[in-house]
DRENZATI-102598 format. One record per residue (C-alpha): x negated, y negated, z; residue number from 1. Coordinates in nm, 3 decimals. Each point is the difference from the previous one (the first is absolute). Layout:
N
<r><east>X</east><north>Y</north><up>Z</up><nr>NUM</nr></r>
...
// end
This chain:
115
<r><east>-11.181</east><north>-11.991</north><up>19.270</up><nr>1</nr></r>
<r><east>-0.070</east><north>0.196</north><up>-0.303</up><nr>2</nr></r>
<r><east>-0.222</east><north>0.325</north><up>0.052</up><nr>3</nr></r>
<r><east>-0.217</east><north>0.175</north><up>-0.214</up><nr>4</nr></r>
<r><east>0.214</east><north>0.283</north><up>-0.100</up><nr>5</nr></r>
<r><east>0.224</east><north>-0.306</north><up>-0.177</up><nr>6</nr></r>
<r><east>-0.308</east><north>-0.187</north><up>-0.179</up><nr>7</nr></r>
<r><east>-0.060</east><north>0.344</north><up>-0.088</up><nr>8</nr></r>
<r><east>0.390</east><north>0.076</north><up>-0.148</up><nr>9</nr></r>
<r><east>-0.035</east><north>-0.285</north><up>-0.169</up><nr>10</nr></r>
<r><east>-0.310</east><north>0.044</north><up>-0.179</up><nr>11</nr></r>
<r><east>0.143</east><north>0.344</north><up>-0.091</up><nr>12</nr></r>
<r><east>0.269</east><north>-0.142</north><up>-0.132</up><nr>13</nr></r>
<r><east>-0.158</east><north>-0.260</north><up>-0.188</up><nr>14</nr></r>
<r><east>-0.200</east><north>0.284</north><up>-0.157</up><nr>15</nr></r>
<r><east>0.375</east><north>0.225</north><up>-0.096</up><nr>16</nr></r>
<r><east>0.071</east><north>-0.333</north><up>-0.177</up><nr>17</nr></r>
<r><east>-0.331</east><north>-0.075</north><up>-0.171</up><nr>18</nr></r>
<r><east>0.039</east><north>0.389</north><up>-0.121</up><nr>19</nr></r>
<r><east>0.314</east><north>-0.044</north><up>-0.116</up><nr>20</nr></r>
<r><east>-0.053</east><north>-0.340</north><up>-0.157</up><nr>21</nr></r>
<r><east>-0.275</east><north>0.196</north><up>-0.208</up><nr>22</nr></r>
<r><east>0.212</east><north>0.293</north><up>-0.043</up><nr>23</nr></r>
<r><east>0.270</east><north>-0.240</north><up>-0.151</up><nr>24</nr></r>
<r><east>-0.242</east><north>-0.148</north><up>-0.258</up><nr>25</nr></r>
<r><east>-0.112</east><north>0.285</north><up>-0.133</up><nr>26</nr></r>
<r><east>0.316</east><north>0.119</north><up>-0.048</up><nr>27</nr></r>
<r><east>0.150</east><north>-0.351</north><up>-0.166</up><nr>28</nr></r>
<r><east>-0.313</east><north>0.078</north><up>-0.202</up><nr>29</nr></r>
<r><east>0.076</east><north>0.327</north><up>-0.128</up><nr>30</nr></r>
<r><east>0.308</east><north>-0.061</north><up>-0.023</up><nr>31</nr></r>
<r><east>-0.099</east><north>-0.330</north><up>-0.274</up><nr>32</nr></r>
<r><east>-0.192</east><north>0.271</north><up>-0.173</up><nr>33</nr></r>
<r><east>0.284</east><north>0.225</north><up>-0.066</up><nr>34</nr></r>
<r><east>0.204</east><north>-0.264</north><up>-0.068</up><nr>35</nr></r>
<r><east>-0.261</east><north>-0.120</north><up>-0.253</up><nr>36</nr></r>
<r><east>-0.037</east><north>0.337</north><up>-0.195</up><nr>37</nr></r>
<r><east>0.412</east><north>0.059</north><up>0.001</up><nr>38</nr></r>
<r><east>0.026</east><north>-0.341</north><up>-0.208</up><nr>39</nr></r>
<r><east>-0.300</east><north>0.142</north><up>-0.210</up><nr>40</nr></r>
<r><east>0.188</east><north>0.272</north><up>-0.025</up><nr>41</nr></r>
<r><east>0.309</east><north>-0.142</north><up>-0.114</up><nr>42</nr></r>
<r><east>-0.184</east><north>-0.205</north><up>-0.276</up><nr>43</nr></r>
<r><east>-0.136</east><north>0.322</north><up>-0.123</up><nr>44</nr></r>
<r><east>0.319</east><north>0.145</north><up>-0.014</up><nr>45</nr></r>
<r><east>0.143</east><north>-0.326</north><up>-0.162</up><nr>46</nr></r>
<r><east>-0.287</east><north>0.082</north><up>-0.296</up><nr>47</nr></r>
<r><east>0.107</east><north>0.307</north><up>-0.041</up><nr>48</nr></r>
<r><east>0.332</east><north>-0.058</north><up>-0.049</up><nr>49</nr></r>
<r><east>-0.051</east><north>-0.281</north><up>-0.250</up><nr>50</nr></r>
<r><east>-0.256</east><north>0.246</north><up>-0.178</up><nr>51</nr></r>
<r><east>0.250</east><north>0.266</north><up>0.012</up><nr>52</nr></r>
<r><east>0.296</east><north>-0.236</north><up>-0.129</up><nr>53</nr></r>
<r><east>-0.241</east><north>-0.113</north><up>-0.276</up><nr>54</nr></r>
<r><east>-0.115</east><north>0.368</north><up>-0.102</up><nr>55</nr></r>
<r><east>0.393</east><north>0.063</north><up>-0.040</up><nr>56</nr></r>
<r><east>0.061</east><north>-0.271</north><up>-0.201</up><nr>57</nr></r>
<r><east>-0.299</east><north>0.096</north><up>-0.234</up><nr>58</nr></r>
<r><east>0.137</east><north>0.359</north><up>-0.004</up><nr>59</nr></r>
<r><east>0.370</east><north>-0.148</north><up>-0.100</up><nr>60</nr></r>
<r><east>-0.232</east><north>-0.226</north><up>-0.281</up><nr>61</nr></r>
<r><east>-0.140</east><north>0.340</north><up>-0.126</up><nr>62</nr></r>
<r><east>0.294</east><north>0.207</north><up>-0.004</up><nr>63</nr></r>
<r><east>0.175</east><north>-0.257</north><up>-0.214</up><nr>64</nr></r>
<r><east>-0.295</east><north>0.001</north><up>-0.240</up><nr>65</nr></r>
<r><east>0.004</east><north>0.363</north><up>-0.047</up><nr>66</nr></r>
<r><east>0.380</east><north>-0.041</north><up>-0.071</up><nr>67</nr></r>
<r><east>-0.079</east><north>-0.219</north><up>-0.264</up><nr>68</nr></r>
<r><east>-0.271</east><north>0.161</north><up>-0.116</up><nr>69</nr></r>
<r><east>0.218</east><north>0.376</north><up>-0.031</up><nr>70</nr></r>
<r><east>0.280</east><north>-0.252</north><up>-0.204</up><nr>71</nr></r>
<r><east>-0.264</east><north>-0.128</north><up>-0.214</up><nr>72</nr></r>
<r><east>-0.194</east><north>0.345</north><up>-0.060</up><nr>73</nr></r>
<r><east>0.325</east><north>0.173</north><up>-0.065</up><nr>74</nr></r>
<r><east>0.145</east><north>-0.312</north><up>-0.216</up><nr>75</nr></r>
<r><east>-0.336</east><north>0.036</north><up>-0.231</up><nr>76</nr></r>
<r><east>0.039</east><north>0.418</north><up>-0.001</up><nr>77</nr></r>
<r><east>0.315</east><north>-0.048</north><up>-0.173</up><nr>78</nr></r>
<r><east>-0.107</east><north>-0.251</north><up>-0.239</up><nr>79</nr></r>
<r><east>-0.227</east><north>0.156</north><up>-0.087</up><nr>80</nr></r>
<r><east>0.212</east><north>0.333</north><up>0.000</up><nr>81</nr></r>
<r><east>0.180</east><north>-0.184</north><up>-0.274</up><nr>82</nr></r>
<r><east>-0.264</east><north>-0.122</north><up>-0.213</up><nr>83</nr></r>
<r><east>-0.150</east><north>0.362</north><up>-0.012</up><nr>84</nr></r>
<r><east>0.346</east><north>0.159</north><up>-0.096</up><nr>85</nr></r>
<r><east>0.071</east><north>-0.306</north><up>-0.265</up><nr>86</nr></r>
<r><east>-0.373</east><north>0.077</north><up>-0.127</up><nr>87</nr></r>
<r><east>0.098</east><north>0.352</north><up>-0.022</up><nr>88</nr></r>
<r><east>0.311</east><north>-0.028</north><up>-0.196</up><nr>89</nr></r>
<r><east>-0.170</east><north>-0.246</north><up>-0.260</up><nr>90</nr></r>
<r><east>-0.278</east><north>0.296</north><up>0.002</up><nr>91</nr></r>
<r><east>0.310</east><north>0.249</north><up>-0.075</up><nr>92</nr></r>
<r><east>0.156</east><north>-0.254</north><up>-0.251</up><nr>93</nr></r>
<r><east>-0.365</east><north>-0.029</north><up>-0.188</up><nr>94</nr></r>
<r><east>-0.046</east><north>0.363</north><up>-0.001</up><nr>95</nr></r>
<r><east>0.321</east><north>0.100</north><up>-0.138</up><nr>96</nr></r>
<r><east>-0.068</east><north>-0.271</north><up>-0.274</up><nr>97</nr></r>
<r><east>-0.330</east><north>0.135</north><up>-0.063</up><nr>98</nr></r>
<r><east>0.113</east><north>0.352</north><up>0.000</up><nr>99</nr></r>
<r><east>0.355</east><north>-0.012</north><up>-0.147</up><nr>100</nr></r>
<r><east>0.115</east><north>-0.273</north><up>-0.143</up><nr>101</nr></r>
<r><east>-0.296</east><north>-0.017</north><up>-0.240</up><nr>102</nr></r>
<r><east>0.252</east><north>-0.012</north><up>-0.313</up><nr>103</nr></r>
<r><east>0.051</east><north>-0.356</north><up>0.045</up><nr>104</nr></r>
<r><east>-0.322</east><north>-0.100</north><up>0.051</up><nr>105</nr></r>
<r><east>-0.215</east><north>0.175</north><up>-0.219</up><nr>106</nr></r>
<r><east>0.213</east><north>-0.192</north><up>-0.257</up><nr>107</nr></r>
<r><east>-0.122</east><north>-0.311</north><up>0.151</up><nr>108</nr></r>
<r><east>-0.375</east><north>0.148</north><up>-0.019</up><nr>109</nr></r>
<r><east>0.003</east><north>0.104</north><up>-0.386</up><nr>110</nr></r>
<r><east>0.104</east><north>-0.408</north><up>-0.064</up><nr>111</nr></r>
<r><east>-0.304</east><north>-0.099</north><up>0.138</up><nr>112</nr></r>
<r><east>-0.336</east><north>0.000</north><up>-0.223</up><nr>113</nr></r>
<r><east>-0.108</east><north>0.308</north><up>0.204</up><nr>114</nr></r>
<r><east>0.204</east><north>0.268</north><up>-0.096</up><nr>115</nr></r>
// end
């Protein structure tokens, strides 16, 4: 015959196993939470990433432009290096006309009806 000391075992140990039964679920739970905010996490990270690949990519863009830009700046410094020193020598050529080579065209002037 079963005795009081067993109904009460048992009932203890129906309690241990109610508690841990709880103390299970609550973990499982916690543990759902973590695992919730680690796969937020890894999206996050996954953003990033892509933000960070497309930031680089823009940075590449720009560096290229500014290449292009220096070739173009310096291509249109020299041209117009070379207009300014061809605009200089026709300057030189008109002066030295003006200045000594006025023989030949002061003949030129005293043909004309303004002499």
């Amino acid at each position: 015959m079963p005795t009081t000391s067993d109904f009460a075992a048992i009932v203890e140990l129906q309690q241990f196993k109610r508690l841990f039964e709880e103390q299970e679920e609550k973990t499982r739970i916690r543990l759902e939470e973590k695992e919730e905010q680690i796969a937020g996490l890894h999206v996050a990270l996954r953003q990033r990433d892509e933000q960070m690949e497309e930031v680089k990519a823009r940075l590449q863009e720009l560096a290229q432009e500014r290449e292009r830009l220096r070739g173009d700046y310096n291509r249109l410094r020299q041209e117009a290096q070379e207009k300014i020193d061809k605009l200089m020598e026709r300057i030189k050529e008109l002066n030295q006309k003006l200045m000594g080579g006025g023989g030949d065209t002061s003949a030129e002037r005293k043909t004309g009806i303004f002499r």
